[in-house]
C-alpha positions in Angstrom: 62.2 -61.0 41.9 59.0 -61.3 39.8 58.5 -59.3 37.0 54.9 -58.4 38.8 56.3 -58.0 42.3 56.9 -54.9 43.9 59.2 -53.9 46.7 57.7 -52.5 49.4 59.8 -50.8 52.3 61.0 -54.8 53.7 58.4 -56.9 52.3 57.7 -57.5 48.9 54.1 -57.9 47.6 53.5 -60.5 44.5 50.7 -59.5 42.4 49.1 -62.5 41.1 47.4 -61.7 37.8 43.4 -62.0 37.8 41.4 -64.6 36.4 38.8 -63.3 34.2 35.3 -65.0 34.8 33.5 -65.5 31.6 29.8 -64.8 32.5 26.7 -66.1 30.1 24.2 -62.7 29.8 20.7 -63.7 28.9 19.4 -61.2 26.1 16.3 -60.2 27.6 13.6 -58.2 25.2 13.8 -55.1 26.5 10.9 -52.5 27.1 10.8 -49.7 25.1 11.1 -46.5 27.6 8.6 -44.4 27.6 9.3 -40.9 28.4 6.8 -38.5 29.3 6.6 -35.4 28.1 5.0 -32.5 29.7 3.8 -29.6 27.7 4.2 -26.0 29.1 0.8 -23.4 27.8 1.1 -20.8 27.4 -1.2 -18.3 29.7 -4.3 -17.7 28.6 -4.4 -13.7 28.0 -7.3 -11.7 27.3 -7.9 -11.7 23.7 -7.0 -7.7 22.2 -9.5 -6.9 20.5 -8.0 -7.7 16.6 -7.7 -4.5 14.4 -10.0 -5.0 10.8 -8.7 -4.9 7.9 -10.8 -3.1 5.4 -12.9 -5.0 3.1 -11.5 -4.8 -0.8 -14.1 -3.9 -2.9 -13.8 -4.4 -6.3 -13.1 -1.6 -8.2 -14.9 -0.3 -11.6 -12.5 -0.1 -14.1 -10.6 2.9 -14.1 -11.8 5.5 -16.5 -9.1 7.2 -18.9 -8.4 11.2 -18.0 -9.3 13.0 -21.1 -6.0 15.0 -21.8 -5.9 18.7 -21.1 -4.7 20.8 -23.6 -3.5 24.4 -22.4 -4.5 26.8 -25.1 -4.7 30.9 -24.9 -7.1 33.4 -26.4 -8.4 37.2 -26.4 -11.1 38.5 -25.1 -12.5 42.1 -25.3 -12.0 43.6 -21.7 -16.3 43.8 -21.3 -16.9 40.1 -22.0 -13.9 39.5 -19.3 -15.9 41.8 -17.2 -18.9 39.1 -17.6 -16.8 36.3 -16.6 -16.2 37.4 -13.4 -19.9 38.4 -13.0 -21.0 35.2 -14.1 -18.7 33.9 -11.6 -20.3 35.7 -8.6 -23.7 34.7 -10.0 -22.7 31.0 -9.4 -21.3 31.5 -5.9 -24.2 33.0 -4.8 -26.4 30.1 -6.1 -24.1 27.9 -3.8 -22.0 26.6 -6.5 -18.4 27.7 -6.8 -17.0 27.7 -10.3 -13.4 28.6 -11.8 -13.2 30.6 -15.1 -12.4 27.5 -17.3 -15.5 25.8 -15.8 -17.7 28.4 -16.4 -16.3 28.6 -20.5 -16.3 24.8 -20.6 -20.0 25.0 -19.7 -20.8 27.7 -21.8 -19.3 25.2 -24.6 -21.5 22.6 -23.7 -24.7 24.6 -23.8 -23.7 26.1 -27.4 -23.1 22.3 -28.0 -26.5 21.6 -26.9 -28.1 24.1 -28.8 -30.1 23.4 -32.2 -28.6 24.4 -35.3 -30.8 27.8 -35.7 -30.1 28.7 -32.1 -26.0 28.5 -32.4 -26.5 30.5 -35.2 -28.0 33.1 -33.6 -25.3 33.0 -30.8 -22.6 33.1 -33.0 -23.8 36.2 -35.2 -24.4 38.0 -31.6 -20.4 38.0 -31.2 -18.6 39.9 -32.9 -15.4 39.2 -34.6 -11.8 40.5 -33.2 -8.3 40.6 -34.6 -6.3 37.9 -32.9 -3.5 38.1 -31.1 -1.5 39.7 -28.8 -2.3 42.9 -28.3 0.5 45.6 -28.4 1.3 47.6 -25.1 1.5 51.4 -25.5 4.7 52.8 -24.4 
């Protein structure tokens, strides 16, 4: 038998081996392809309103604090007492004042004064001892 035959049952079937056909292609220029594209929007919504963003305004240059200094003094017990009424004198004017305000604006009227007229305020106080003063047992 062949080497390309095969039995079959009685018969046997030769294979014969296939020609191959040469074939000549013509190069043809092709067309580019052209593929559309279809774009999807997005559904038009109702435009929210936007929140606004505050405007920046420029700011002044910053001013420096002045620093606080914490300082403690006496006080005879009936110029305290005027404190407090001076105090209730400003709160009934409309203007609500704490204790340091009212002594930092007594400072600035002595400091607006005229030299005679300090004078005179300072000789109407009188001079204390300083200090603490000592609690009786």
């Amino acid at each position: 038998m062949n080497a390309t035959a095969k039995k079959t049952n009685t018969r046997t079937v030769v294979k014969k081996p296939a020609l191959k056909k040469t074939t000549v292609t013509k190069t043809a220029a092709k067309k580019p392809v052209v593929k559309k594209v279809t774009v999807k929007k997005a559904p038009i919504k109702a435009a929210a309103p936007q929140p606004t963003k505050p405007v920046k305004v420029a700011k002044p240059a910053k001013v420096k604090k002045p620093k606080l200094v914490r300082d403690s003094f006496t006080i005879p017990k009936d110029e305290y007492v005027v404190i407090d009424a001076l105090k209730t004198r400003a709160s009934k004017l409309g203007q609500a004042i704490k204790k340091s305000e009212l002594l930092r604006a007594g400072i600035k009227a002595l400091a607006a004064m005229s030299d005679i007229q300090f004078k005179a305020a300072l000789s109407n106080v009188p001079t204390i001892k300083t200090g603490r003063p000592k609690n009786p047992k």
